[in-house]
PDB file of N, CA, C and O in Angstrom:
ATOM      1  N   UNK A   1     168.310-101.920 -25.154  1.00  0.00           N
ATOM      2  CA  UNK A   1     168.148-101.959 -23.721  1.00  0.00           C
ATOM      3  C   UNK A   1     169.231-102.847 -23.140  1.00  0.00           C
ATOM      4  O   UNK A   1     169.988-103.263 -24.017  1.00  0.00           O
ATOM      5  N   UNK A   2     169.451-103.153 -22.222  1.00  0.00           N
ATOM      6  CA  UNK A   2     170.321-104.113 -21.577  1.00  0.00           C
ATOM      7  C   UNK A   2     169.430-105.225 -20.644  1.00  0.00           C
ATOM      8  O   UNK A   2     168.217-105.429 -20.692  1.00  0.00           O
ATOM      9  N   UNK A   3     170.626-105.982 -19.633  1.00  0.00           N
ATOM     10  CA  UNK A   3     170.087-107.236 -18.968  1.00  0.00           C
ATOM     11  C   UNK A   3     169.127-106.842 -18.044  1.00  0.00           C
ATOM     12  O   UNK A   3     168.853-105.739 -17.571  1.00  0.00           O
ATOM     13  N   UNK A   4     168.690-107.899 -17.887  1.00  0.00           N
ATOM     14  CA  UNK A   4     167.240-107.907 -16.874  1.00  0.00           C
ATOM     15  C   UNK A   4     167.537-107.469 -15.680  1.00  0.00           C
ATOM     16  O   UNK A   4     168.588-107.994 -15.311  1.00  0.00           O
ATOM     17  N   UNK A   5     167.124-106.784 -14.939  1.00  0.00           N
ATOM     18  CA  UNK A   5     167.836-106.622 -13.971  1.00  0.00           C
ATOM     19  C   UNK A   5     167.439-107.069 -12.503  1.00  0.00           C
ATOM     20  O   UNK A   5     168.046-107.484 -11.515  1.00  0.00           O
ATOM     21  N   UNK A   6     165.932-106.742 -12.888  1.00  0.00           N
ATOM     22  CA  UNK A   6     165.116-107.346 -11.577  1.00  0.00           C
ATOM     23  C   UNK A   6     164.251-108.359 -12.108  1.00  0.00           C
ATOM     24  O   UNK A   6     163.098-107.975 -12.301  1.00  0.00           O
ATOM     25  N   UNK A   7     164.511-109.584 -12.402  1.00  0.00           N
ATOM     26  CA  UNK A   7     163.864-110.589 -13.371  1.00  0.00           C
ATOM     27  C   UNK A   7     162.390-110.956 -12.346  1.00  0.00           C
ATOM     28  O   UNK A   7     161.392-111.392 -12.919  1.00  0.00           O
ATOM     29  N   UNK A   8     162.380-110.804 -11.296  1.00  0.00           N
ATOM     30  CA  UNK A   8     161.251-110.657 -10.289  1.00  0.00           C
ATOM     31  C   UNK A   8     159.778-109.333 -10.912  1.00  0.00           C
ATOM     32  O   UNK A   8     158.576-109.208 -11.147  1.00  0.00           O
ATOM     33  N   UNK A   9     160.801-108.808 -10.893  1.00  0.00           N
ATOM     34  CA  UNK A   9     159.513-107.600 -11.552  1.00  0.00           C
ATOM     35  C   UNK A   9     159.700-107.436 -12.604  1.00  0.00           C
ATOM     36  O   UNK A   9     159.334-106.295 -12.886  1.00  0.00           O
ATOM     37  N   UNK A  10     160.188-108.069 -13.643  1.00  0.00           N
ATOM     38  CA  UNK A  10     159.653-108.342 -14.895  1.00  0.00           C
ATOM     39  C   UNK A  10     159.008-109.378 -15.186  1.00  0.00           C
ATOM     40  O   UNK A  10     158.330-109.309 -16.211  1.00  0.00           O
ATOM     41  N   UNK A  11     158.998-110.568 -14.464  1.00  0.00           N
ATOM     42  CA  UNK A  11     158.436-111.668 -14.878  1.00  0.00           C
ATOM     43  C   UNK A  11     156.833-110.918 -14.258  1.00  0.00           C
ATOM     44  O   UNK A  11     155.996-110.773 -15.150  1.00  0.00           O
ATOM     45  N   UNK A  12     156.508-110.574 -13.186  1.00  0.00           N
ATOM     46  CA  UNK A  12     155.553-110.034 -12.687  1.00  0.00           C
ATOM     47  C   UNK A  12     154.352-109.296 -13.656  1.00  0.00           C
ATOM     48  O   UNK A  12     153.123-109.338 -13.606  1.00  0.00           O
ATOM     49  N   UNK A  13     155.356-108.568 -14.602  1.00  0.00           N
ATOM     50  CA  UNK A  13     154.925-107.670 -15.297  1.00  0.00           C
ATOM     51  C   UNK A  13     154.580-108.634 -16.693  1.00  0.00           C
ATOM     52  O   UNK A  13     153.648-108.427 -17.470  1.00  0.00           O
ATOM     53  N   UNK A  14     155.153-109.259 -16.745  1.00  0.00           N
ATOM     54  CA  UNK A  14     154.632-109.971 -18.077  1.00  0.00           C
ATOM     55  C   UNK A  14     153.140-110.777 -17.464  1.00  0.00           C
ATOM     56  O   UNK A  14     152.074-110.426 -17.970  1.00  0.00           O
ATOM     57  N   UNK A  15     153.137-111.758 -16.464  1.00  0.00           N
ATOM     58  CA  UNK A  15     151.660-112.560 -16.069  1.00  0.00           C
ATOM     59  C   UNK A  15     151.129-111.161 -16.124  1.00  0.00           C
ATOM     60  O   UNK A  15     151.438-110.913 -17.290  1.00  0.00           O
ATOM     61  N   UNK A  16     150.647-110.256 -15.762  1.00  0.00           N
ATOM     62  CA  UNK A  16     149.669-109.406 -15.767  1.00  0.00           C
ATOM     63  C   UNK A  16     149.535-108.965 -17.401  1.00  0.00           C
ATOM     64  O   UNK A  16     148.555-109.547 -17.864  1.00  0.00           O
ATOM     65  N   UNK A  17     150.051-108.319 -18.186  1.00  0.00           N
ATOM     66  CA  UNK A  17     150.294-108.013 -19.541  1.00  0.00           C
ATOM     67  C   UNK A  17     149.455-108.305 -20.695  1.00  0.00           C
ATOM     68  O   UNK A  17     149.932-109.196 -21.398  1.00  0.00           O
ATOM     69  N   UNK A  18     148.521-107.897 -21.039  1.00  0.00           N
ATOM     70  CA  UNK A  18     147.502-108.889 -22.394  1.00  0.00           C
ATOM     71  C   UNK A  18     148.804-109.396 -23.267  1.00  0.00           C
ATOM     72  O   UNK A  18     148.808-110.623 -23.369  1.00  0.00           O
ATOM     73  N   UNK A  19     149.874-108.767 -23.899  1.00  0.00           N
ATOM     74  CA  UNK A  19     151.062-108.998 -24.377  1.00  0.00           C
ATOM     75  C   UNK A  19     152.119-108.049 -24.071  1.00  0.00           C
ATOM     76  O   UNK A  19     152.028-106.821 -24.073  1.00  0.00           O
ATOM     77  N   UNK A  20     153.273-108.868 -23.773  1.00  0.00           N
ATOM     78  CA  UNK A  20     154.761-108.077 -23.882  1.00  0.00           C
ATOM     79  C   UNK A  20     155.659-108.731 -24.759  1.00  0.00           C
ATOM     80  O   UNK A  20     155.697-109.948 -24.939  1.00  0.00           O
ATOM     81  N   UNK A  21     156.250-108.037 -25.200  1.00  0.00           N
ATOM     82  CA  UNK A  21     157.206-108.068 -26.712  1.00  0.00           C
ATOM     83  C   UNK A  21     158.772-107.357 -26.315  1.00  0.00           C
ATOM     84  O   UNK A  21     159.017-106.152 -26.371  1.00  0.00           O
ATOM     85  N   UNK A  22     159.569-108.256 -25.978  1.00  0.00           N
ATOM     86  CA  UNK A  22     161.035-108.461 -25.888  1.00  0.00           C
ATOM     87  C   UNK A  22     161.378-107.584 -26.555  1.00  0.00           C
ATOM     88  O   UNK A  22     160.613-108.203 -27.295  1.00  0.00           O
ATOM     89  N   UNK A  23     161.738-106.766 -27.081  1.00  0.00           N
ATOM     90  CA  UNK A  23     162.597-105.939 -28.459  1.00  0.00           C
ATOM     91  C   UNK A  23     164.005-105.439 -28.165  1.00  0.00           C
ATOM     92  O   UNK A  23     164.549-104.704 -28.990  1.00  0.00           O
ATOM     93  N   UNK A  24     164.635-105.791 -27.036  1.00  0.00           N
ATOM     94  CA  UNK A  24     165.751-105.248 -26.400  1.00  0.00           C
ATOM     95  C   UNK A  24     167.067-106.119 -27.729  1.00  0.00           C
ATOM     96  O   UNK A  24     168.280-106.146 -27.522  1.00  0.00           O
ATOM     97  N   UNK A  25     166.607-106.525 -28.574  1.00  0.00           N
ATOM     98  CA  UNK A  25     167.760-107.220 -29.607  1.00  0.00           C
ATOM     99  C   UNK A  25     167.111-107.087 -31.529  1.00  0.00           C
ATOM    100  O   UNK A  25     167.468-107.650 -32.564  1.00  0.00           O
ATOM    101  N   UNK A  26     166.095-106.102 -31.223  1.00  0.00           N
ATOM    102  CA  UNK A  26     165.934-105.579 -32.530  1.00  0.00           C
ATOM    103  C   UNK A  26     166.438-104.194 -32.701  1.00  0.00           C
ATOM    104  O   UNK A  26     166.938-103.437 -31.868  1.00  0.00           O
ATOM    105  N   UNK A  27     166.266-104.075 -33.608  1.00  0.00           N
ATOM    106  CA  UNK A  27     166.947-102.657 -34.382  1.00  0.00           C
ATOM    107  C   UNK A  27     165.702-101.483 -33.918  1.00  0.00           C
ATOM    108  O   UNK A  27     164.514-101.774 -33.783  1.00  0.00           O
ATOM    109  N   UNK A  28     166.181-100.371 -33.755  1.00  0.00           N
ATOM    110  CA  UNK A  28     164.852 -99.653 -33.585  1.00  0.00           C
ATOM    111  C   UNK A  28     164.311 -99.221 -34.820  1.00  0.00           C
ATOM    112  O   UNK A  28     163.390 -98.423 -34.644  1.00  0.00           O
ATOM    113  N   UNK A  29     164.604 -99.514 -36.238  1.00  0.00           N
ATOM    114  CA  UNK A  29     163.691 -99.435 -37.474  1.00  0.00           C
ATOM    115  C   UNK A  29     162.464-100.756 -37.028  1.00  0.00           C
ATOM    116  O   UNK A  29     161.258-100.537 -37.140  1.00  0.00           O
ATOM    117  N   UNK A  30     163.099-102.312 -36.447  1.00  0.00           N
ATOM    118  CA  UNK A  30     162.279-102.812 -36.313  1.00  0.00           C
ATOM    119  C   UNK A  30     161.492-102.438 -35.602  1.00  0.00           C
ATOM    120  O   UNK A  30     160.321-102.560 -35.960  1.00  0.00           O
ATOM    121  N   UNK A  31     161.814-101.773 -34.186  1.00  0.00           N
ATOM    122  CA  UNK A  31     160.865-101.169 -33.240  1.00  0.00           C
ATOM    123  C   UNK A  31     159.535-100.568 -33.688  1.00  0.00           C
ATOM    124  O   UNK A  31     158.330-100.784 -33.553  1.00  0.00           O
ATOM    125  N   UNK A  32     160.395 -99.664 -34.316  1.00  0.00           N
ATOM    126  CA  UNK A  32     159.171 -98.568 -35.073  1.00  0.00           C
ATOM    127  C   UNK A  32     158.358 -99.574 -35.762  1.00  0.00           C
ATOM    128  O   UNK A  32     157.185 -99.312 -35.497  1.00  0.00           O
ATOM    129  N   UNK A  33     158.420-100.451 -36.409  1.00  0.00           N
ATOM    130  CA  UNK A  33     157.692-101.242 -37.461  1.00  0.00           C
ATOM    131  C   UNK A  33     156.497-101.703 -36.572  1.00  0.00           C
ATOM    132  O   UNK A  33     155.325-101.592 -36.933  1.00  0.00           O
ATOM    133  N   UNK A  34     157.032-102.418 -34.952  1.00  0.00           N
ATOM    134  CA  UNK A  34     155.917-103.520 -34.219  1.00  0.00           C
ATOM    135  C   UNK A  34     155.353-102.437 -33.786  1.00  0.00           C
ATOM    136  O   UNK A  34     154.255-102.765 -33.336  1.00  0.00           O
ATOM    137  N   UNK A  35     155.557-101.051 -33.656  1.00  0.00           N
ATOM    138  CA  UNK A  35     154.913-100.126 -32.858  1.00  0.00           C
ATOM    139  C   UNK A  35     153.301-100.059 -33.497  1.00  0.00           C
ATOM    140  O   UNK A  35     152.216-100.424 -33.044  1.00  0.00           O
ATOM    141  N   UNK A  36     153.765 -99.336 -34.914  1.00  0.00           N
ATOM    142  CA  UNK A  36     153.220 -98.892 -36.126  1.00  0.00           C
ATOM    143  C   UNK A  36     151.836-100.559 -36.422  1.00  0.00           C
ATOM    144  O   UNK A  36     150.635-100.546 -36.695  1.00  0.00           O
ATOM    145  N   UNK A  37     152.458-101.300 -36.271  1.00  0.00           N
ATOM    146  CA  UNK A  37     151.858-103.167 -36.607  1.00  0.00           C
ATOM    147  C   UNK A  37     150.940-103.086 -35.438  1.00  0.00           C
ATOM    148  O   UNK A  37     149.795-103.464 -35.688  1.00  0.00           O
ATOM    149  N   UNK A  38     151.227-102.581 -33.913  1.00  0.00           N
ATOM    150  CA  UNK A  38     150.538-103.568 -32.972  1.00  0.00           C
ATOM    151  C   UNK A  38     149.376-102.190 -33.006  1.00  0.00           C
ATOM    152  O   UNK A  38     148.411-102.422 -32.279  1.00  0.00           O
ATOM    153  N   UNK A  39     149.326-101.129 -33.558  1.00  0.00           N
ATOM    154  CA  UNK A  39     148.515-100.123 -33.661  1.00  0.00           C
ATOM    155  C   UNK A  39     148.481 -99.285 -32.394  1.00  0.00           C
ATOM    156  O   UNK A  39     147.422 -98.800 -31.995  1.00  0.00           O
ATOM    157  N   UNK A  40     149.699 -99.103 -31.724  1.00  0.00           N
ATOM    158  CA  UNK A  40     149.581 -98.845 -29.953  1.00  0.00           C
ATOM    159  C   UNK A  40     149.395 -97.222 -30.173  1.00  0.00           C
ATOM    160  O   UNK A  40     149.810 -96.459 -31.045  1.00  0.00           O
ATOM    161  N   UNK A  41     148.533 -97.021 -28.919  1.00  0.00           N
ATOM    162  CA  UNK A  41     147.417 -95.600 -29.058  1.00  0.00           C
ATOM    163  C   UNK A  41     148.505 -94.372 -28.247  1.00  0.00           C
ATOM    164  O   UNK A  41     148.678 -93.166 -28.425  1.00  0.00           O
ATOM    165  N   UNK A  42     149.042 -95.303 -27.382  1.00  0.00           N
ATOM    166  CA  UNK A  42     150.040 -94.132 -26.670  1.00  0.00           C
ATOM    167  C   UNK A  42     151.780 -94.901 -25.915  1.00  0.00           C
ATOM    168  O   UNK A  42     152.131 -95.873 -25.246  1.00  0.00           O
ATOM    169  N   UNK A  43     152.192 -94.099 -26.359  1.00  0.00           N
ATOM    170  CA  UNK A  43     153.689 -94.633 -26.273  1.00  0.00           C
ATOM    171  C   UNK A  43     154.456 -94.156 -25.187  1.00  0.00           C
ATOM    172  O   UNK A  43     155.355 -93.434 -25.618  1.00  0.00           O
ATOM    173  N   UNK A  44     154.463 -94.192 -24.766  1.00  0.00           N
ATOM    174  CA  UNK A  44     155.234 -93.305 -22.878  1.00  0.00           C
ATOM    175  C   UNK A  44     156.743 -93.896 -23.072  1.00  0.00           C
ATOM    176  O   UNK A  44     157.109 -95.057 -23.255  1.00  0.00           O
ATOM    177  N   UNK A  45     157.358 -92.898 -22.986  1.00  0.00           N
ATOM    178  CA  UNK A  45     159.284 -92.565 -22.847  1.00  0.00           C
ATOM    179  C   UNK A  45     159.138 -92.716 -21.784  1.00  0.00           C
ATOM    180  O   UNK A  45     158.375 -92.040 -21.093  1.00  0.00           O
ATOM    181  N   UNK A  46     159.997 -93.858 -21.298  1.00  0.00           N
ATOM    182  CA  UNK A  46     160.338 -93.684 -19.409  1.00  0.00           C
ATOM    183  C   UNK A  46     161.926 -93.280 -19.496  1.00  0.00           C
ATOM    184  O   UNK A  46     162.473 -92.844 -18.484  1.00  0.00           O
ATOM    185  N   UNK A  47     162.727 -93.444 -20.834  1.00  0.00           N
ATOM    186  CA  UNK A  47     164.443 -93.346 -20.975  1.00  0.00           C
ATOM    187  C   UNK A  47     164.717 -92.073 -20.712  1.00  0.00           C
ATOM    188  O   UNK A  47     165.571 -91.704 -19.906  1.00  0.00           O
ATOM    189  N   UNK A  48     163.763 -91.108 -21.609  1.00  0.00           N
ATOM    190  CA  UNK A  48     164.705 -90.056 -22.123  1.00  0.00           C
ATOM    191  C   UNK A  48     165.627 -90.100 -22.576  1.00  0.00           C
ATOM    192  O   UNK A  48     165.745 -90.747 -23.617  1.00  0.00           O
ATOM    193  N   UNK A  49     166.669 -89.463 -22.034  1.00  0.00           N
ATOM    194  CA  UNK A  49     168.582 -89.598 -22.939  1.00  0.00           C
ATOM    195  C   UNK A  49     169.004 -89.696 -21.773  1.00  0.00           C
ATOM    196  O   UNK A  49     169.676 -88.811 -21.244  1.00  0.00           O
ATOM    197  N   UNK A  50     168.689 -90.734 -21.227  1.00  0.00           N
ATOM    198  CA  UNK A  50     169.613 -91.785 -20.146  1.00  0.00           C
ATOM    199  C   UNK A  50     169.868 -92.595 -20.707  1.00  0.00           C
ATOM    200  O   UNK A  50     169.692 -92.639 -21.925  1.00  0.00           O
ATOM    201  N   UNK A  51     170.493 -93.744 -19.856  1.00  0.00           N
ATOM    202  CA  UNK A  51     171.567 -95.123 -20.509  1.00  0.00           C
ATOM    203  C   UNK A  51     170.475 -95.715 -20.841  1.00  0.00           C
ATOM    204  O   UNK A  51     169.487 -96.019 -20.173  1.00  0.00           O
ATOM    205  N   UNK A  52     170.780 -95.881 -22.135  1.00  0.00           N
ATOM    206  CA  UNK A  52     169.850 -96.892 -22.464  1.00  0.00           C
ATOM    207  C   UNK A  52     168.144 -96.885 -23.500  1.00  0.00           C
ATOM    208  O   UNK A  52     167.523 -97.722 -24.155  1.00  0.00           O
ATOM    209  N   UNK A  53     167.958 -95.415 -23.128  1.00  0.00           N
ATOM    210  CA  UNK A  53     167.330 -94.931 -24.155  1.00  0.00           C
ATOM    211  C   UNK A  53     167.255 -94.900 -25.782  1.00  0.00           C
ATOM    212  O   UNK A  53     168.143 -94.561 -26.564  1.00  0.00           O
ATOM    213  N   UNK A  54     165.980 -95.338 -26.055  1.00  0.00           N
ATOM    214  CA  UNK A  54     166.049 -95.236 -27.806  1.00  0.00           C
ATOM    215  C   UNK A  54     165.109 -94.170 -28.239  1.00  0.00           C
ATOM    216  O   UNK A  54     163.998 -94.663 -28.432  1.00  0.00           O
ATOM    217  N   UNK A  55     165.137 -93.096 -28.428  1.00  0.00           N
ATOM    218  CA  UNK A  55     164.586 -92.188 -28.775  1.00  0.00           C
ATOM    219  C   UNK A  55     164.187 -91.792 -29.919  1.00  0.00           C
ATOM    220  O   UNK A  55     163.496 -90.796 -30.134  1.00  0.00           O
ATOM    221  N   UNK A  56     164.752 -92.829 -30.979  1.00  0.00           N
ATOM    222  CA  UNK A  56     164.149 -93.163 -32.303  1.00  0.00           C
ATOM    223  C   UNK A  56     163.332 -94.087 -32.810  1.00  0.00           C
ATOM    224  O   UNK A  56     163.039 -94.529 -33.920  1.00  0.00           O
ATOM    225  N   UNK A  57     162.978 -94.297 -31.435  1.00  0.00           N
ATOM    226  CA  UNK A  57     161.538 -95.083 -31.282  1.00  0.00           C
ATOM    227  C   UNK A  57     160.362 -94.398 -31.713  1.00  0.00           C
ATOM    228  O   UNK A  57     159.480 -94.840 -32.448  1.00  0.00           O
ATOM    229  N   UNK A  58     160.460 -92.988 -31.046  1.00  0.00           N
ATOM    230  CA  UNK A  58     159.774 -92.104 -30.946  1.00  0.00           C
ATOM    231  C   UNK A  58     159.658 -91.202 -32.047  1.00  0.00           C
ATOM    232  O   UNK A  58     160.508 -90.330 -32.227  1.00  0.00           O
ATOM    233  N   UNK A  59     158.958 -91.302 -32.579  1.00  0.00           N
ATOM    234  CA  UNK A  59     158.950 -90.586 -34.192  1.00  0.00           C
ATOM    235  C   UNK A  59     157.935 -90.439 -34.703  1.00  0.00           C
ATOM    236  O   UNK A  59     157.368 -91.526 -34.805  1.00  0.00           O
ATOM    237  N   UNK A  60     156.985 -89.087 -35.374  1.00  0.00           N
ATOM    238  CA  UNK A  60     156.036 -88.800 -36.272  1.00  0.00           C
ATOM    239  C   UNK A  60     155.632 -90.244 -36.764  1.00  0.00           C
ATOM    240  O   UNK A  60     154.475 -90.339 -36.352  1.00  0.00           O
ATOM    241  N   UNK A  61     155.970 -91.549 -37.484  1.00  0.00           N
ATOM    242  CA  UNK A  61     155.173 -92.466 -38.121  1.00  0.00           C
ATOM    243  C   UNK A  61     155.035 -93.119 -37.660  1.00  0.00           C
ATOM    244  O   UNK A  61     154.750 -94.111 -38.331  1.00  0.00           O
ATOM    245  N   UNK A  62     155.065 -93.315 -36.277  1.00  0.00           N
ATOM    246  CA  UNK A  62     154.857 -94.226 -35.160  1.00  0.00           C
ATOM    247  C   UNK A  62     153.072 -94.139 -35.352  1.00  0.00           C
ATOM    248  O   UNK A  62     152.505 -95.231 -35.333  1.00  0.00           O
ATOM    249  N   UNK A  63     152.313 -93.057 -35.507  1.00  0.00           N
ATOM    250  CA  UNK A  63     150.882 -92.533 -35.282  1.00  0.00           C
ATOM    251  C   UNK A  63     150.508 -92.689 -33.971  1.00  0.00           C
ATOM    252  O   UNK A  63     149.317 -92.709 -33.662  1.00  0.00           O
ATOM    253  N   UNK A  64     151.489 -92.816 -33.074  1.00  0.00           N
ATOM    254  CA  UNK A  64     150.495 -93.155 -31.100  1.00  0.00           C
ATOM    255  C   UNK A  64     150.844 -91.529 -30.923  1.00  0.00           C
ATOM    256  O   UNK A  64     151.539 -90.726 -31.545  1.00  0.00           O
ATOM    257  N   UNK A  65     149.896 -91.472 -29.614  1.00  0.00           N
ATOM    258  CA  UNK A  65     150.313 -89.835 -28.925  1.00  0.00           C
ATOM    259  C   UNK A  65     151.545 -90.850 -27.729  1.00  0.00           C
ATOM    260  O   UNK A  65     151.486 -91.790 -26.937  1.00  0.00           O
ATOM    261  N   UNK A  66     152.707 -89.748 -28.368  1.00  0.00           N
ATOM    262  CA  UNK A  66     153.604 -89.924 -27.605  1.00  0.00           C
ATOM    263  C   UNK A  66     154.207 -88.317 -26.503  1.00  0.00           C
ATOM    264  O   UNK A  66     154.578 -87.146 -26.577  1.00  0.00           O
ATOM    265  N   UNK A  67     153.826 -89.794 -25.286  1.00  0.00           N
ATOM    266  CA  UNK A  67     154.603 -89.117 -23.833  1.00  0.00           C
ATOM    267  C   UNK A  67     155.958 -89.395 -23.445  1.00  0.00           C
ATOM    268  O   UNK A  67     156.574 -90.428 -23.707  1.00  0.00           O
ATOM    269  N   UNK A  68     156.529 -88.046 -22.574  1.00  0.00           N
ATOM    270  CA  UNK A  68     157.944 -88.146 -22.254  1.00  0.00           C
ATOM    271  C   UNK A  68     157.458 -87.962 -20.396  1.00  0.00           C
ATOM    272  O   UNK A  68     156.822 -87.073 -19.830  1.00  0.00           O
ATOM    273  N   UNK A  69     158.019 -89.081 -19.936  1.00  0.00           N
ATOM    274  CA  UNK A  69     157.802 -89.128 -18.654  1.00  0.00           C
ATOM    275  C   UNK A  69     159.103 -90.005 -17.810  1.00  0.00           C
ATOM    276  O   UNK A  69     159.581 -91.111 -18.063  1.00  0.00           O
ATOM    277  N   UNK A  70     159.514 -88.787 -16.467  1.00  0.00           N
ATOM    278  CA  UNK A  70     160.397 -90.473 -15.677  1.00  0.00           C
ATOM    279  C   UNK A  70     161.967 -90.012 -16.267  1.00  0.00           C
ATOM    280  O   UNK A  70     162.601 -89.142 -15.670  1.00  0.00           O
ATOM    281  N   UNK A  71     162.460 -90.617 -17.369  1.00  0.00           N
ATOM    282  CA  UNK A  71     163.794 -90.247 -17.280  1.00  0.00           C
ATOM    283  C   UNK A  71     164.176 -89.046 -17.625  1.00  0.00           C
ATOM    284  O   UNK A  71     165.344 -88.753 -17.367  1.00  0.00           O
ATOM    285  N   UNK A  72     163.430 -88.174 -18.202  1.00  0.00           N
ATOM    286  CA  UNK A  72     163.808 -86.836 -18.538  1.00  0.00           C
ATOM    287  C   UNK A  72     162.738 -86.101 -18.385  1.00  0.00           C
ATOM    288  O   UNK A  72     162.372 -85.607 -19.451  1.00  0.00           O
ATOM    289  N   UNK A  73     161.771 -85.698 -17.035  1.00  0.00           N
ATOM    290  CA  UNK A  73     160.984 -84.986 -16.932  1.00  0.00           C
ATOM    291  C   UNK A  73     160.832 -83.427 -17.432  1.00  0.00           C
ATOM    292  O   UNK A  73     160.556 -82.417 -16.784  1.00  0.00           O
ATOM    293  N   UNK A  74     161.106 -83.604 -18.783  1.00  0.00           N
ATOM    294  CA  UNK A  74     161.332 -81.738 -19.377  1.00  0.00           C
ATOM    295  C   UNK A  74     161.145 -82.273 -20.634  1.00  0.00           C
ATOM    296  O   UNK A  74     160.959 -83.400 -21.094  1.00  0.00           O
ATOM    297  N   UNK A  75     161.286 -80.699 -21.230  1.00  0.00           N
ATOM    298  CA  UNK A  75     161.028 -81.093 -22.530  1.00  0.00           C
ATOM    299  C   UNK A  75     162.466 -82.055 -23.450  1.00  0.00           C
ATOM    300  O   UNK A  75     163.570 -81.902 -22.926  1.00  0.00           O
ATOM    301  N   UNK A  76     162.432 -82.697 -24.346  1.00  0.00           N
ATOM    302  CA  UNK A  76     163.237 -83.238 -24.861  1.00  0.00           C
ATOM    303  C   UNK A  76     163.770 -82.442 -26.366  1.00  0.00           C
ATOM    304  O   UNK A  76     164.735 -82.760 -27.061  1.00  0.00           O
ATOM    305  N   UNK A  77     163.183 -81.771 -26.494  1.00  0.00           N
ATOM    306  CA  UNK A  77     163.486 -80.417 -27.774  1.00  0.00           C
ATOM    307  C   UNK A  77     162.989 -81.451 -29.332  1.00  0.00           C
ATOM    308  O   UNK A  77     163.638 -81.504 -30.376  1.00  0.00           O
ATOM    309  N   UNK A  78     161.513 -82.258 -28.997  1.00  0.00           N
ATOM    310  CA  UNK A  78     161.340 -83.024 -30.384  1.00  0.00           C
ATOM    311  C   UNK A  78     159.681 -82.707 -30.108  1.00  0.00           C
ATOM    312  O   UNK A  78     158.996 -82.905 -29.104  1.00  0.00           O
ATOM    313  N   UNK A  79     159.351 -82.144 -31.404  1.00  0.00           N
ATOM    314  CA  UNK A  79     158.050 -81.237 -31.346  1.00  0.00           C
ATOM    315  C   UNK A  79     156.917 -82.419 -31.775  1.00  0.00           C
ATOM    316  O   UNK A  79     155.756 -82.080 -32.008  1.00  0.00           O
ATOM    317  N   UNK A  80     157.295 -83.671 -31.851  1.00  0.00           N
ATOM    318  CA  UNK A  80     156.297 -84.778 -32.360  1.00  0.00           C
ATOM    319  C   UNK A  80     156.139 -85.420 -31.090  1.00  0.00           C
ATOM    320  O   UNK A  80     155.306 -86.291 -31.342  1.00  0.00           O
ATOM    321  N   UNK A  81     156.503 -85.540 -29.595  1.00  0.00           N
ATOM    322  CA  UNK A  81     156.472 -85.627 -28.039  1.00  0.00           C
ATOM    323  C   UNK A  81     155.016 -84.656 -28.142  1.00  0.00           C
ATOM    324  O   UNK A  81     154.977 -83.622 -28.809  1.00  0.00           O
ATOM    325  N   UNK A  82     154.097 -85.078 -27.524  1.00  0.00           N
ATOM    326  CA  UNK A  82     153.100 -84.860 -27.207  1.00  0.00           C
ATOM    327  C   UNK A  82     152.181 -83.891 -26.179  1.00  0.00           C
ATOM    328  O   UNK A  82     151.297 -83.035 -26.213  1.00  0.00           O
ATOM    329  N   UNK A  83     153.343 -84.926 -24.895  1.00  0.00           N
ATOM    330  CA  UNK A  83     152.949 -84.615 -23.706  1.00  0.00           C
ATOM    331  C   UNK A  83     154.075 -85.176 -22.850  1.00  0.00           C
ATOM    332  O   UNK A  83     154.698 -86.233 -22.762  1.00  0.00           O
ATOM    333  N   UNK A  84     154.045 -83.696 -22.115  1.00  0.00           N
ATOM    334  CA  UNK A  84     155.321 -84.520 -20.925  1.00  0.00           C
ATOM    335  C   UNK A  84     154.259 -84.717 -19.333  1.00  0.00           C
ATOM    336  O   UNK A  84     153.242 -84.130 -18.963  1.00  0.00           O
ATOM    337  N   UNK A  85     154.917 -85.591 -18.840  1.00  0.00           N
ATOM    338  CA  UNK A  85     154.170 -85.715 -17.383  1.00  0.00           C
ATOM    339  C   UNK A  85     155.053 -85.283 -16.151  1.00  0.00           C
ATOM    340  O   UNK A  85     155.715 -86.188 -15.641  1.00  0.00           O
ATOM    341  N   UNK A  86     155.151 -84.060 -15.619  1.00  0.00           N
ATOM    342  CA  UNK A  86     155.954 -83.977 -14.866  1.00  0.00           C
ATOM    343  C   UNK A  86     155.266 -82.799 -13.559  1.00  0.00           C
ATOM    344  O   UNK A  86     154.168 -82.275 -13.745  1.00  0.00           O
ATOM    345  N   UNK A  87     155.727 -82.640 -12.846  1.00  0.00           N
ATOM    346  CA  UNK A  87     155.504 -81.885 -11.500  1.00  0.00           C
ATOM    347  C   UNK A  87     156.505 -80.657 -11.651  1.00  0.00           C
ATOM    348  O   UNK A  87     157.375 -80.386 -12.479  1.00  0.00           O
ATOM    349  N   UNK A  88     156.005 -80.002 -10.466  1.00  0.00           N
ATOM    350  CA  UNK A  88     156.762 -78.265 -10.124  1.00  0.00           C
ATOM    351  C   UNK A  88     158.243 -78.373 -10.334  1.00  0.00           C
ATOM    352  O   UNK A  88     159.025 -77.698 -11.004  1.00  0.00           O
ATOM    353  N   UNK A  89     158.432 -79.661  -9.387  1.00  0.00           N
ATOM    354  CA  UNK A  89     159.679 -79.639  -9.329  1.00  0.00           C
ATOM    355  C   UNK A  89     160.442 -79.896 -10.183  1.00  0.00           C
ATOM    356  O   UNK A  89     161.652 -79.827  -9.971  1.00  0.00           O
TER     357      UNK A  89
END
């Protein structure tokens, strides 16, 4: 990921948060690992294959139902994506 950008609405987002976990300077093998560790039930893509996206986050041994929503409202052509959330348009 890159720098903070609106450190206002991230700090925001962390006081509300039961936990948030920094990972913008791990590897995404580690990613996958805290995913898989913190037991998370559903995983929502906001990147897609925009700047900045890790999409090998997103992978069969993750075990969450993973959604593609927000940066690439379509399909992403990876048959382990779940569910996309998107409108007509």
């Amino acid at each position: 990921m890159g720098p903070t950008i609106h450190p206002g609405m991230r700090q925001r987002l962390q006081d509300v948060l039961d936990h948030f976990c920094d990972v913008r300077m791990c590897t995404d093998d580690e990613i996958a690992l805290r995913i898989k560790e913190a037991e998370i039930d559903i995983l929502v893509d906001l990147h897609g294959f925009t700047m900045g996206g890790r999409k090998r986050n997103f992978r069969p041994s993750t075990g969450a139902i993973q959604v593609n929503y927000l940066g690439c409202p379509g399909t992403v052509g990876a048959d382990y994506i779940d569910y996309i959330i998107a409108d007509r348009t």
